[in-house]
N, C-alpha and C positions, 0 to 999 in steps of 0.2 A: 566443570563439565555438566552440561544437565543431565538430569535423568528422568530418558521417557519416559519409561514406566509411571509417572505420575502427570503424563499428559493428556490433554482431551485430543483425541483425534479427530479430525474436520475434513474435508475434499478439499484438493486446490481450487482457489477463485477465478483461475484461469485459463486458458486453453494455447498451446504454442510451445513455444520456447522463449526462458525467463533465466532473472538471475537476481540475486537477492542481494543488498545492499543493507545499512542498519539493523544485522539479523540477530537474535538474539543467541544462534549457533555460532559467535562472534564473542559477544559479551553481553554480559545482562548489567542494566539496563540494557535495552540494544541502540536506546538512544539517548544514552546517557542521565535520562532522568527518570523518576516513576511517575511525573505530573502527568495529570491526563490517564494512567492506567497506560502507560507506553511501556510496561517495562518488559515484556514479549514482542513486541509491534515487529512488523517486517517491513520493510520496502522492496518492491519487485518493480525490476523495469527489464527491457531488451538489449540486448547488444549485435551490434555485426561482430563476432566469434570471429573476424578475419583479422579485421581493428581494434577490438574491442570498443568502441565508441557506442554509446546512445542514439546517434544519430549521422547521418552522413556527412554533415557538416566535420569539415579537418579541425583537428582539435584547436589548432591556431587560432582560428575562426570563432569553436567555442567561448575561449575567453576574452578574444581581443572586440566582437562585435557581434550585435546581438541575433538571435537565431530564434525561427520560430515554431513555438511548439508543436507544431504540424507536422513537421521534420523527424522528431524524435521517432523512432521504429517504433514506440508504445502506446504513443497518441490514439484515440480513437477504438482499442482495442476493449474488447465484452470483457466483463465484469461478474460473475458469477457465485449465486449463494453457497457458502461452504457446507452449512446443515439448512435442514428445515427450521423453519419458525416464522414469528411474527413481526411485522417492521414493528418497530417502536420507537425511532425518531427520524427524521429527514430531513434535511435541508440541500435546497437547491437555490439560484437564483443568482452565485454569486461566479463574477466574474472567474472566467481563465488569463490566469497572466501567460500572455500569448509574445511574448519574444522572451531569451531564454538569454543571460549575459551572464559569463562565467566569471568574472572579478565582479560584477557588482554584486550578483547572489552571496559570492565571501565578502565582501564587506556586509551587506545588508545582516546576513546569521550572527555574524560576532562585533556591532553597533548597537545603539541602542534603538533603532530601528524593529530590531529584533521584537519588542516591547509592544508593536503595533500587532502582532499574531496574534496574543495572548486573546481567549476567548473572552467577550464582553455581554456579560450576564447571562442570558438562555442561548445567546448566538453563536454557538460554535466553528460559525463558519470562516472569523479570518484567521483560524488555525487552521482546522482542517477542510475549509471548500466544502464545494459541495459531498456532501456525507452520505450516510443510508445505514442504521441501527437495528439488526435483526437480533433477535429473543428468542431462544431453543434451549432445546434440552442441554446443551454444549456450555452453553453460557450467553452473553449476549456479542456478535461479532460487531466492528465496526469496520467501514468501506470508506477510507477518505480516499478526498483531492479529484474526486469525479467531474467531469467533464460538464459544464452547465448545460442546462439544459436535453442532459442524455437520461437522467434519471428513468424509470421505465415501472417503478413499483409505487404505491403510496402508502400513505400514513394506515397504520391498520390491516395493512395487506397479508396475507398467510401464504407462503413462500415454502417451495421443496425446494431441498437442493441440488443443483443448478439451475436455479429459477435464473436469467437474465437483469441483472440488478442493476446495469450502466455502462459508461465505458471512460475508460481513461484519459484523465484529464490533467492538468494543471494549476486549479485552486486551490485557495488559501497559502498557506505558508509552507510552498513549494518550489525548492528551488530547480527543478526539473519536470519532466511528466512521468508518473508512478503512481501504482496502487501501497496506499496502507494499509494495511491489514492490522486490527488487535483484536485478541477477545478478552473481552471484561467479564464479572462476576455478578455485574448488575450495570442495568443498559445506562445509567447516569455517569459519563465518564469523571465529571468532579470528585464523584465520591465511591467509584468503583477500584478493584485492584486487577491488576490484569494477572489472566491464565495462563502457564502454558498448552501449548497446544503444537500436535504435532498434524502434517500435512500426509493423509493416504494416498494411493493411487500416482505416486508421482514417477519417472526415470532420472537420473542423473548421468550426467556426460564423464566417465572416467576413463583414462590412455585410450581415447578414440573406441571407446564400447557405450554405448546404453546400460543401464545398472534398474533392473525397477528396485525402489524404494518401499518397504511394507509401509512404515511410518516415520516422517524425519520431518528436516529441517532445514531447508539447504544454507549451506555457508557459504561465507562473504566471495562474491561474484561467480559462485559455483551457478554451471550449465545446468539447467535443467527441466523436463519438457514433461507436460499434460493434455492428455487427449478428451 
């Protein structure tokens, strides 16, 4: 079990209502490896809480034929600094894989396809899409799989938190539309280790009541909403 008490606390990156996926309130790694400084990373996306599904598309439909990212309830959704700091890497530029096909994405993760994600020299991006690398007192956060061309900060920029940092997207080596979240100990993910860090200011959905959260973590597809 972790224990907060040795976490950095951060603001949610979000606004709405989310639900956490690969959380490290789950297992640490939370995504199975520490490559990359993933080894707190989160993923948040949306759900309709009636279906539980990502997007309106029947689940049938999910996997049998392909869907387009547009659809997902989290596409297009603001992106938000957790602390104050400095950008200090960015990359944009690179495509959204824009139809969503739920047997090929499992075949593609567990093939050697896989292989083609892996970051290639300074490019970080057919991993994680387009990025955004802010530098604070906290540590350094990273923002993958942003949406191309949504980017709104640049290289150098000095940011408070909830600066407007992008919006959710689908790049790099995504098999859905979600925000990443990690924070690292230094903003080079090759050779950084990752934080924990816990989320302030948040509510949690528990037996049909709102719960605020001093500082947590939500766990795996737990409800939970930021204003």
């Amino acid at each position: 079990m972790l224990d907060l008490s040795q976490a950095v606390v951060v603001d949610f990156p979000l606004r709405g209502e989310w639900t956490a996926v690969n959380t490290p309130a789950r297992r640490v790694p939370s995504h199975g490896t520490n490559f990359f400084a993933q080894r707190f990373a989160i993923d948040l996306l949306q759900l309709d809480w009636t279906t539980r599904r990502p997007c309106a598309t029947p689940a049938w439909r999910q996997w049998l034929t392909p869907v387009s990212a547009s659809a997902f309830f989290c596409w297009g959704q603001r992106i938000y600094a957790a602390f104050a700091g400095r950008v200090v890497n960015i990359g944009d530029g690179w495509p959204d894989r824009r139809r969503v096909h739920g047997l090929w994405e499992l075949f593609r993760i567990i093939s050697p396809l896989a292989l083609l994600a892996l970051p290639r020299g300074k490019n970080y991006r057919p991993l994680i899409g387009n990025f955004v690398v802010v530098e604070g007192t906290p540590g350094a956060a990273l923002y993958a799989h942003l949406q191309w061309g949504s980017l709104m900060v640049a290289l150098g920029d000095d940011v408070d938190a909830g600066t407007y940092l992008g919006t959710v997207g689908n790049s790099g080596n995504s098999t859905m539309p979600h925000l990443h979240f990690q924070l690292m100990d230094r903003s080079n993910p090759r050779k950084a280790r990752g934080k924990l860090y816990a989320f302030r200011g948040y509510e949690r959905y528990v037996d049909g009541v709102w719960q605020q959260v001093a500082a947590g973590i939500p766990g795996h597809l737990e409800r939970v909403r930021a204003v």
